[in-house]
N, CA, C and O atoms as CSV, one atom per row, in Angstrom:
chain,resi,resn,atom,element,x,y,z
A,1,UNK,N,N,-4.101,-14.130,-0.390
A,1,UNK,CA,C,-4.412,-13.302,0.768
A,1,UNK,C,C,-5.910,-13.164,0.923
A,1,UNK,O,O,-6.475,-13.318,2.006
A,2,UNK,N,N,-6.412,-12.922,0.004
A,2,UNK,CA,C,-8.081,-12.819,0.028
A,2,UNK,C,C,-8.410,-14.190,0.810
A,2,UNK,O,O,-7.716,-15.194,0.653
A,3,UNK,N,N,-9.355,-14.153,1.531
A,3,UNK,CA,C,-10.336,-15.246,2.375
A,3,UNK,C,C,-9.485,-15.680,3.812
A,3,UNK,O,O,-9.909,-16.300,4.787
A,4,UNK,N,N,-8.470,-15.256,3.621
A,4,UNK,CA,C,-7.564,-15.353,4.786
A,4,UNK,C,C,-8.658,-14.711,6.691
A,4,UNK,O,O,-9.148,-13.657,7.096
A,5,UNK,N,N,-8.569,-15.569,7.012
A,5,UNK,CA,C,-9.561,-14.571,8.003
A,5,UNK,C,C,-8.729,-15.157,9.317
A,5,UNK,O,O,-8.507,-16.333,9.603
A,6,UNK,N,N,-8.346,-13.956,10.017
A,6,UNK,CA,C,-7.333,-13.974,10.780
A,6,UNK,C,C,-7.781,-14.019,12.219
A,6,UNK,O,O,-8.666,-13.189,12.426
A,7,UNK,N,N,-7.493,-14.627,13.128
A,7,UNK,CA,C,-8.233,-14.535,14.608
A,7,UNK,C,C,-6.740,-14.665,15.267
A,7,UNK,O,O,-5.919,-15.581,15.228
A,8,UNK,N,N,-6.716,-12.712,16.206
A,8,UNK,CA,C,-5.798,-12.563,16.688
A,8,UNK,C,C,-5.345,-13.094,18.131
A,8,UNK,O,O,-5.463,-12.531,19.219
A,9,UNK,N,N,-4.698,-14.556,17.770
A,9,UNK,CA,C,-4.208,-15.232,18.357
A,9,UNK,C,C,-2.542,-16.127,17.969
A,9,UNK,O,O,-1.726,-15.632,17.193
A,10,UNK,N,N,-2.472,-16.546,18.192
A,10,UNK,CA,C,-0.690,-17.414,18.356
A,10,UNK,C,C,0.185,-16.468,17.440
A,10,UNK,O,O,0.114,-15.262,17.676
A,11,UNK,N,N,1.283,-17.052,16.066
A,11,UNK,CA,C,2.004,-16.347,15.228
A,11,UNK,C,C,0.976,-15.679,14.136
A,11,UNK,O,O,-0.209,-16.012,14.137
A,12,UNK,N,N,1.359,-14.968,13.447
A,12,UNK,CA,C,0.795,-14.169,12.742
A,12,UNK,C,C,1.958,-13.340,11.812
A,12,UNK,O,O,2.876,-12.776,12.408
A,13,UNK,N,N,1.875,-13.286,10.204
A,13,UNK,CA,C,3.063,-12.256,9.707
A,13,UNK,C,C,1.726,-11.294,9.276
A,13,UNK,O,O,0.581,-11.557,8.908
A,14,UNK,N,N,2.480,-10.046,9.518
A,14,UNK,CA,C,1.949,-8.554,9.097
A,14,UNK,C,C,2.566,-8.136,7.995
A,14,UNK,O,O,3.790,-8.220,7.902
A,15,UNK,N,N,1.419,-7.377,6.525
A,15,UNK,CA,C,1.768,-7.403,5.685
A,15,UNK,C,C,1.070,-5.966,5.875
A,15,UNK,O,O,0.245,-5.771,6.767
A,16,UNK,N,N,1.530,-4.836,4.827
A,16,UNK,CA,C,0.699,-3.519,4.446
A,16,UNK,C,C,-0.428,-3.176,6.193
A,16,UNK,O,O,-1.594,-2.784,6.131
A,17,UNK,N,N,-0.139,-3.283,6.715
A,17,UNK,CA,C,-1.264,-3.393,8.097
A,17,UNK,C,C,-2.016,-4.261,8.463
A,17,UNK,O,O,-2.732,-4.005,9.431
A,18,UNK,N,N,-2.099,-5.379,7.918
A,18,UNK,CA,C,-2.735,-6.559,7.689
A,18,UNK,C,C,-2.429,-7.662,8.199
A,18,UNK,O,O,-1.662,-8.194,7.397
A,19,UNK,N,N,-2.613,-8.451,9.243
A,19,UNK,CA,C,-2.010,-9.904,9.867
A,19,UNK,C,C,-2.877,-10.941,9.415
A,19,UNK,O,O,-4.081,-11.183,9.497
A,20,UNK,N,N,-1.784,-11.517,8.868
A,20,UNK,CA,C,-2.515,-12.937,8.417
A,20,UNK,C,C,-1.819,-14.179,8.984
A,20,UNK,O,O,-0.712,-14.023,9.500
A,21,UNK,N,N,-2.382,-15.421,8.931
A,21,UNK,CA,C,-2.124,-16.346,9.361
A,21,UNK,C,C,-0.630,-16.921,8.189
A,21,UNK,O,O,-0.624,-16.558,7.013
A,22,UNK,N,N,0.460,-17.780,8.742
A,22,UNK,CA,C,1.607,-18.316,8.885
A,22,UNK,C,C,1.270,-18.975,7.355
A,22,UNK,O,O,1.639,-18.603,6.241
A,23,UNK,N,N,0.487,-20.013,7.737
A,23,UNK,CA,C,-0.347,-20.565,6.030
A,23,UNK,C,C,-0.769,-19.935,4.761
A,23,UNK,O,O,-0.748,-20.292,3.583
A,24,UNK,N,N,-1.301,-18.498,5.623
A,24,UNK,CA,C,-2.106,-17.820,4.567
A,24,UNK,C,C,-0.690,-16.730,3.653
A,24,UNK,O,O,-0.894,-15.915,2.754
A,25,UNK,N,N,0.577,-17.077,4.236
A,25,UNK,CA,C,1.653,-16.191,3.805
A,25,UNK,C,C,2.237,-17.140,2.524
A,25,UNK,O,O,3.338,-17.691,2.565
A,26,UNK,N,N,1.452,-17.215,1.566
A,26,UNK,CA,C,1.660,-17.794,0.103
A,26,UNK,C,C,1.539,-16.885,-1.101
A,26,UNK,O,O,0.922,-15.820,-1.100
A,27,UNK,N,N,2.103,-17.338,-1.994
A,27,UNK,CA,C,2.368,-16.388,-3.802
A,27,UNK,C,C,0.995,-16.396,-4.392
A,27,UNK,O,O,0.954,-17.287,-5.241
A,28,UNK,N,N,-0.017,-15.838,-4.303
A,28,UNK,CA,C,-1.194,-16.078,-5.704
A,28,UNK,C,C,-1.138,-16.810,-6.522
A,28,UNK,O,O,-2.017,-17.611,-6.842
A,29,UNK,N,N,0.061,-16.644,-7.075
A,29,UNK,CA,C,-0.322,-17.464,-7.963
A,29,UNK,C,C,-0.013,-19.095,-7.487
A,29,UNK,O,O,-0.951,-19.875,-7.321
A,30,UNK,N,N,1.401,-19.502,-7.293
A,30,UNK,CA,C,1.689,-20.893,-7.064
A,30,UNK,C,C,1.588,-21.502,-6.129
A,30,UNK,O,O,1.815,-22.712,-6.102
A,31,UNK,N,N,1.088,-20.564,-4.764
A,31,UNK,CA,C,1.049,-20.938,-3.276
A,31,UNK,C,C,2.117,-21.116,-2.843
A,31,UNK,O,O,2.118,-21.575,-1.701
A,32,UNK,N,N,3.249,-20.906,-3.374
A,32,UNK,CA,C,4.479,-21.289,-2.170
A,32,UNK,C,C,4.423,-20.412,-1.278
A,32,UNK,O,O,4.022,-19.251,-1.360
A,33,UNK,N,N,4.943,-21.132,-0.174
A,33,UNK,CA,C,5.236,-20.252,1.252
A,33,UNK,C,C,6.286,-19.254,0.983
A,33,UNK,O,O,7.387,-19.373,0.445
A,34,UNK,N,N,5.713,-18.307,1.456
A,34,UNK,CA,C,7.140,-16.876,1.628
A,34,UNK,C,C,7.835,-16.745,2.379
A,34,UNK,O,O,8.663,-15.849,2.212
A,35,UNK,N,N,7.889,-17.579,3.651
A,35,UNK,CA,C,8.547,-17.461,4.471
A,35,UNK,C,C,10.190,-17.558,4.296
A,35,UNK,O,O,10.870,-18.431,3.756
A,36,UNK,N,N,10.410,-16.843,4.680
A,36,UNK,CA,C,12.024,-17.407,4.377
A,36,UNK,C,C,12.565,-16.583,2.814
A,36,UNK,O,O,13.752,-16.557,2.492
A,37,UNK,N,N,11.422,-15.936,1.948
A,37,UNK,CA,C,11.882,-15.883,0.693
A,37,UNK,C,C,11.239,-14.052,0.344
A,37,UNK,O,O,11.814,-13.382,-0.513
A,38,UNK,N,N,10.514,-13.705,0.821
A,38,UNK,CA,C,10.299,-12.286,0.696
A,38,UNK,C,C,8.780,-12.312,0.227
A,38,UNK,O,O,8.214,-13.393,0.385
A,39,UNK,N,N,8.195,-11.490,-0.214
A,39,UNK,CA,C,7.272,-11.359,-0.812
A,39,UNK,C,C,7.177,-9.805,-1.567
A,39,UNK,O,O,7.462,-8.744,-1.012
A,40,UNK,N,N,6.809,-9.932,-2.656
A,40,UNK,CA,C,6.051,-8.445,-3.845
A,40,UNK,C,C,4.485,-8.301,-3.967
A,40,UNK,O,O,3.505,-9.043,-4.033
A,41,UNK,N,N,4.749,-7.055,-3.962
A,41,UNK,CA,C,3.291,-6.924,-4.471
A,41,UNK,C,C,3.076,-6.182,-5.944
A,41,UNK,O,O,3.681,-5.157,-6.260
A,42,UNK,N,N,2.219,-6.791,-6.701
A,42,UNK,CA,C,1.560,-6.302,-7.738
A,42,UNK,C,C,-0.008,-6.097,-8.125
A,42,UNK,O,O,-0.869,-6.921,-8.433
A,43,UNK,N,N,-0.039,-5.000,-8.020
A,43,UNK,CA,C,-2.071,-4.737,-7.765
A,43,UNK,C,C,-2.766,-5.555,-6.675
A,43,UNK,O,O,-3.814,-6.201,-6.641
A,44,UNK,N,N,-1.469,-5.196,-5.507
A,44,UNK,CA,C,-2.441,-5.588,-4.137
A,44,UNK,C,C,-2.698,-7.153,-4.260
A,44,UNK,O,O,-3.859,-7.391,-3.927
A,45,UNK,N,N,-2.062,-8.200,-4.596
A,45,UNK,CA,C,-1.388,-9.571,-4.314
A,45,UNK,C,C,-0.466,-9.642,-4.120
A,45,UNK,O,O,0.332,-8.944,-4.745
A,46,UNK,N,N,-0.127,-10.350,-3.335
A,46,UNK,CA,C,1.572,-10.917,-2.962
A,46,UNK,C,C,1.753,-12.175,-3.736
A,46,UNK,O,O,0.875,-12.930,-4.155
A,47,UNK,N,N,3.463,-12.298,-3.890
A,47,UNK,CA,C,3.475,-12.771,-5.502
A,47,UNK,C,C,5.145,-13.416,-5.197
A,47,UNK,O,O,6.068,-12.602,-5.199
A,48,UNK,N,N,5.294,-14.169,-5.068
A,48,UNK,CA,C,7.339,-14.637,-5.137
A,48,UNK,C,C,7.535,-14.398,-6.045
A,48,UNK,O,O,6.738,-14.280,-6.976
A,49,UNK,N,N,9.038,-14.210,-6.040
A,49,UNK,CA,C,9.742,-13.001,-7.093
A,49,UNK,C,C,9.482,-13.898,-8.388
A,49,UNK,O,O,8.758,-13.279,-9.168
A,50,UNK,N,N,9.891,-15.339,-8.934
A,50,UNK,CA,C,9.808,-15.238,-10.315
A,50,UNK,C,C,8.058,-14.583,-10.818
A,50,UNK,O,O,7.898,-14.083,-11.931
A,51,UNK,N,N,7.139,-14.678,-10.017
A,51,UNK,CA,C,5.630,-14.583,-10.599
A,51,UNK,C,C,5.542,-12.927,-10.832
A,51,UNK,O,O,5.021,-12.307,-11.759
A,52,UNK,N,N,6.258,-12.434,-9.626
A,52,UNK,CA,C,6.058,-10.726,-9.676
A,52,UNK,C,C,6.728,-10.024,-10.653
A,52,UNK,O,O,6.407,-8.891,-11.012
A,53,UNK,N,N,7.454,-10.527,-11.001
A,53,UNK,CA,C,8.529,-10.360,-12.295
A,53,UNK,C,C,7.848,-10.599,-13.385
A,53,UNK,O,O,8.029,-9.817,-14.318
A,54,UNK,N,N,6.978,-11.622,-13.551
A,54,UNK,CA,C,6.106,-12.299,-14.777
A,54,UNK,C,C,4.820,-11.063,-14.871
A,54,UNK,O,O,4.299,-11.087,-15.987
A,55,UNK,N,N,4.370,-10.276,-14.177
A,55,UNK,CA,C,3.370,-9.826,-14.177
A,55,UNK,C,C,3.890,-7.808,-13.999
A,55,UNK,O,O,3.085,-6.920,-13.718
A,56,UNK,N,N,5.386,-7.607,-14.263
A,56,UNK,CA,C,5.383,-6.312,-14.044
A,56,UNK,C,C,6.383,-6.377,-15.839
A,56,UNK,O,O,7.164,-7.168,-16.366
A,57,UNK,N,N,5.611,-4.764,-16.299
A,57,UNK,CA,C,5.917,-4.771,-17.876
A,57,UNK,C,C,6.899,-3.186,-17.345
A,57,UNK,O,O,6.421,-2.136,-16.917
A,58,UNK,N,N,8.403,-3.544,-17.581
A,58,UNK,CA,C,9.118,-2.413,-17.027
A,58,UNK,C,C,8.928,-1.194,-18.250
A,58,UNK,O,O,8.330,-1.579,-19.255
A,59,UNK,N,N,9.302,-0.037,-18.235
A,59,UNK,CA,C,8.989,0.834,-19.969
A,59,UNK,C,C,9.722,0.269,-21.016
A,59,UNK,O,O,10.022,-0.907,-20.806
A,60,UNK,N,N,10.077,0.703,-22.001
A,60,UNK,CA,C,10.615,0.134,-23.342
A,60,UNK,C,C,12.066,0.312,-22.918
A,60,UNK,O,O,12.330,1.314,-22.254
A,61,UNK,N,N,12.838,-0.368,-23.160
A,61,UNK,CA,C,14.622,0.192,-22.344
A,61,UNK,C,C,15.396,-0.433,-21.122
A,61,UNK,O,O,16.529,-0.757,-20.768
A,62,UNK,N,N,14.062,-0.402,-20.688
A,62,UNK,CA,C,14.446,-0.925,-18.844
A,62,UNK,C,C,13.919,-2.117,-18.633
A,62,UNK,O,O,12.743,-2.417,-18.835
A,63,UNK,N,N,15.124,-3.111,-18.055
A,63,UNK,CA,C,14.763,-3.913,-17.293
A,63,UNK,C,C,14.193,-4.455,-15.692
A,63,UNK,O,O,14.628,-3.815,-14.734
A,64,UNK,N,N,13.323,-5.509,-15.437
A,64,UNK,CA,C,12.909,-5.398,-13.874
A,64,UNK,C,C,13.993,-5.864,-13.443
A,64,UNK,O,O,14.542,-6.823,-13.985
A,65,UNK,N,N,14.626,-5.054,-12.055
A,65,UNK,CA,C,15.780,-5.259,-11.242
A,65,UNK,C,C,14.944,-5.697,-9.767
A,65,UNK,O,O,14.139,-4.933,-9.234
A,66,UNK,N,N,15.179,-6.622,-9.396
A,66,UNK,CA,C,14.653,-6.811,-7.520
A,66,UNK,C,C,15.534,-6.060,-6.953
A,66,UNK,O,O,16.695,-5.951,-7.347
A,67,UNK,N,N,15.061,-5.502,-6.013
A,67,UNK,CA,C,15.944,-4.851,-5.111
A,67,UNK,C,C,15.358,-5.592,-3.697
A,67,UNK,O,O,14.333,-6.254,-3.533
A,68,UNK,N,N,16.329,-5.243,-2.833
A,68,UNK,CA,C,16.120,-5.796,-1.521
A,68,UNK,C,C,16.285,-4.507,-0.671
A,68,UNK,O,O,17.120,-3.668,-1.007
A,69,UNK,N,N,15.504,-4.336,0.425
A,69,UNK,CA,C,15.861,-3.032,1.693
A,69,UNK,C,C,17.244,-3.933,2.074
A,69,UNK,O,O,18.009,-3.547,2.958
């Protein structure tokens, strides 16, 4: 998401208040496209679920569950 610089014109996905370009809607870490697949956030990156999962430490007991709205 960082360097993404958006000129409000054609499609555009809106994230947290934020429109970014169709391209720029990729995982930090691996770049896949989200489209079609959701996106997480962890410390303000967007992240596809196996990476966001890799980077959240649930407490001692609990496991990370995805949930969907």
């Amino acid at each position: 998401i960082e360097g993404c610089w958006f000129l409000p014109r054609g499609m555009f996905v809106k994230i947290r208040d934020k429109q970014r370009h169709p391209e720029c809607y990729v995982c930090s870490d691996c770049g896949t496209n989200l489209k079609q697949k959701g996106h997480f956030f962890v410390e303000d990156q967007i992240y596809c679920e196996k990476h966001a999962r890799e980077r959240v430490i649930p407490p001692e007991g609990y496991e990370v569950v995805t949930v969907f709205p």
